[in-house]
C-alpha positions as a LaTeX table, in Angstrom:
\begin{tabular}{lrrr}
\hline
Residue & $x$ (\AA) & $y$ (\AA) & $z$ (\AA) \\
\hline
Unk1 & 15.27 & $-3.17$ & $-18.18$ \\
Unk2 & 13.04 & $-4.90$ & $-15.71$ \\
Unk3 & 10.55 & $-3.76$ & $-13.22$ \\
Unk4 & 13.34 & $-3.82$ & $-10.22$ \\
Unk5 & 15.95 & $-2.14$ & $-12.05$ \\
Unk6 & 13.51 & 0.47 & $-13.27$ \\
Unk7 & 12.58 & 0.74 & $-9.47$ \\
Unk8 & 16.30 & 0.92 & $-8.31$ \\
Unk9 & 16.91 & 3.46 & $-11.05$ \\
Unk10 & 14.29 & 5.49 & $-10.01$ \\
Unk11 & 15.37 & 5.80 & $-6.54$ \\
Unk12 & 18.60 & 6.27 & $-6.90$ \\
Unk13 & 18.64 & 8.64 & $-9.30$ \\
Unk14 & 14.93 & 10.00 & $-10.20$ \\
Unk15 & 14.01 & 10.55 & $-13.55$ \\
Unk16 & 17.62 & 11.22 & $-15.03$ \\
Unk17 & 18.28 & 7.77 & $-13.94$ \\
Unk18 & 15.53 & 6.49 & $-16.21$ \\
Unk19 & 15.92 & 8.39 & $-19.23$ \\
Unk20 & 20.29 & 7.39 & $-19.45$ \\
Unk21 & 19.91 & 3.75 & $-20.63$ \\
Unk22 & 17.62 & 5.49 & $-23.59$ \\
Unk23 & 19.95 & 8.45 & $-24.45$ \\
Unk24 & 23.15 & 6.32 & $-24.66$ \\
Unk25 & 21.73 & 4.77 & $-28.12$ \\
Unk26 & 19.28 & 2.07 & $-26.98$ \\
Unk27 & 16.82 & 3.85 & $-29.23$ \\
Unk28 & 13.27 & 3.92 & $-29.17$ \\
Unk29 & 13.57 & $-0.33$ & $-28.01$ \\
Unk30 & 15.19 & 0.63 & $-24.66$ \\
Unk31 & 12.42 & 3.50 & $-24.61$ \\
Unk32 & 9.26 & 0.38 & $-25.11$ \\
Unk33 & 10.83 & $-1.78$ & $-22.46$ \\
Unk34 & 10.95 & 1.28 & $-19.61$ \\
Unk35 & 7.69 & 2.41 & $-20.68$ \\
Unk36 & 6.07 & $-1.32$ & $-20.12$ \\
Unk37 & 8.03 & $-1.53$ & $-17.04$ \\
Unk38 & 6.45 & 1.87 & $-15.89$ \\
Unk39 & 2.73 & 0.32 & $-16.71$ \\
Unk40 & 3.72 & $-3.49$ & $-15.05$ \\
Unk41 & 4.64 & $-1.29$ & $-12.20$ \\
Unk42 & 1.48 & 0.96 & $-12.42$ \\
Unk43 & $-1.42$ & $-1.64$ & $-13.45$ \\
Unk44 & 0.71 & $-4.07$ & $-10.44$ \\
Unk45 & 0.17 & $-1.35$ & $-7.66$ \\
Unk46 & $-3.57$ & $-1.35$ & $-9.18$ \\
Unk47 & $-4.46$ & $-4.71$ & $-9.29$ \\
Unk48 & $-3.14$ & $-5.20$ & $-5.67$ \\
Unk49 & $-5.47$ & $-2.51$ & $-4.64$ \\
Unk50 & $-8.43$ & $-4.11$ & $-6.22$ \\
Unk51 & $-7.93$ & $-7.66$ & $-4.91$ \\
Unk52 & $-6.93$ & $-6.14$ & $-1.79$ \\
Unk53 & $-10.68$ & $-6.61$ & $-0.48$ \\
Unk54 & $-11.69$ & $-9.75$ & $-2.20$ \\
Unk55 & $-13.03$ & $-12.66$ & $-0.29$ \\
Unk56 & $-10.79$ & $-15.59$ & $-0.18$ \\
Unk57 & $-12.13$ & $-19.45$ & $-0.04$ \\
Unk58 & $-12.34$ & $-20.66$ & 3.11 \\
Unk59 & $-11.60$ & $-24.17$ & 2.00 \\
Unk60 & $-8.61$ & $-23.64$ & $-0.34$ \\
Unk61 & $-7.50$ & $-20.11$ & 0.67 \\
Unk62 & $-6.08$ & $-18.27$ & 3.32 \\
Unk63 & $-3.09$ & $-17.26$ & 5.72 \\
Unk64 & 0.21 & $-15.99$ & 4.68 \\
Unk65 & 1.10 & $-18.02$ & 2.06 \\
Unk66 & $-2.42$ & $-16.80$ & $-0.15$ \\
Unk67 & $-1.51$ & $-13.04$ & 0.47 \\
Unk68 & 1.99 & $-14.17$ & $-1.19$ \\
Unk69 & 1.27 & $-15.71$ & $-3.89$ \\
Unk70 & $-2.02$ & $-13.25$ & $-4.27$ \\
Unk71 & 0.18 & $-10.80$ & $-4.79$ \\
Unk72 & 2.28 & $-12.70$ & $-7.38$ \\
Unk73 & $-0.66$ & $-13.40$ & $-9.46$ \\
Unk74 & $-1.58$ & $-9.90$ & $-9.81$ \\
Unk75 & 2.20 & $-8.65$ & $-10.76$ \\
Unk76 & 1.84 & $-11.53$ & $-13.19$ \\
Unk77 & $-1.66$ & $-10.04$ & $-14.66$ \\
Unk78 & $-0.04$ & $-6.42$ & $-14.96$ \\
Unk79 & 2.71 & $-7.32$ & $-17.00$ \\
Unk80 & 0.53 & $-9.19$ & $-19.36$ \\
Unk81 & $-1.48$ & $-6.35$ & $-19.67$ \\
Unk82 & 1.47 & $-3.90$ & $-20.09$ \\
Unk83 & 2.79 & $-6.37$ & $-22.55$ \\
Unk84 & $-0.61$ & $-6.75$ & $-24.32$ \\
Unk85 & $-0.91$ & $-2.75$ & $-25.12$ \\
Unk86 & $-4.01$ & $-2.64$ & $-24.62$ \\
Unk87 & $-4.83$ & 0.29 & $-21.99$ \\
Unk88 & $-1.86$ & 2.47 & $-24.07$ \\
Unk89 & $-0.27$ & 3.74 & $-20.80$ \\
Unk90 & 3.44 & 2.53 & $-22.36$ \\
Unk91 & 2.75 & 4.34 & $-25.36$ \\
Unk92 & 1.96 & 7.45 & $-23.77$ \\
Unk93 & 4.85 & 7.10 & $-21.55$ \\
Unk94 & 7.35 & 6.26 & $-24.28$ \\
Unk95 & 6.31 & 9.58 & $-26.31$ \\
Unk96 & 7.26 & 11.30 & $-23.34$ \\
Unk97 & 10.28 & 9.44 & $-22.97$ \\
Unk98 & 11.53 & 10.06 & $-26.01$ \\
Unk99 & 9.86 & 14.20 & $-26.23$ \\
Unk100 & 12.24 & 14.99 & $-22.84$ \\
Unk101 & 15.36 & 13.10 & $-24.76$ \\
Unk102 & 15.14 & 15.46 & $-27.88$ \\
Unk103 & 14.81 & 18.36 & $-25.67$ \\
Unk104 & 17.73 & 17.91 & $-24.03$ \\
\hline
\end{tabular}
């Protein structure tokens, strides 16, 4: 499950939505790859923030097309970070992925 389908799952059906694809036997795999999606997502939002503010170089930068691809580069940088496990936020999530799918 991808960032965009966890985003379209999420609005059209909340967190129910989110927690299906992990209940119908995906297992705790399906459960990793929402949970990284959920940090991408999180550390994305975060990292847009930050560079939100940051100078750009007058001779190279600039315009439209730098606020594009500005904001490619830092989606790229949070899913190497969510894939890189190193802030934990996916693990966390996943234990409460899978603690709300044994309650049920």
């Amino acid at each position: 499950m991808d960032i965009l389908a966890v985003k379209n799952a999420a609005q059209a059906g909340g967190a129910n939505a989110l927690r299906a694809p992990v209940a119908t036997g995906g297992g705790s795999a399906s459960a990793r790859k929402a949970a990284e999606a959920f940090e991408a997502q999180f550390l994305g939002q975060m990292f847009q923030l930050a560079m939100r503010d940051q100078p750009v170089d007058s001779v190279f930068g600039g315009g439209a097309g730098e606020r594009m691809f500005r904001d490619l580069l830092t989606d790229a940088w949070a899913e190497d970070t969510a894939k890189s496990g190193v802030l934990g936020i996916s693990d966390a999530v996943m234990k409460t992925i899978i603690a709300a799918q044994e309650g049920q």
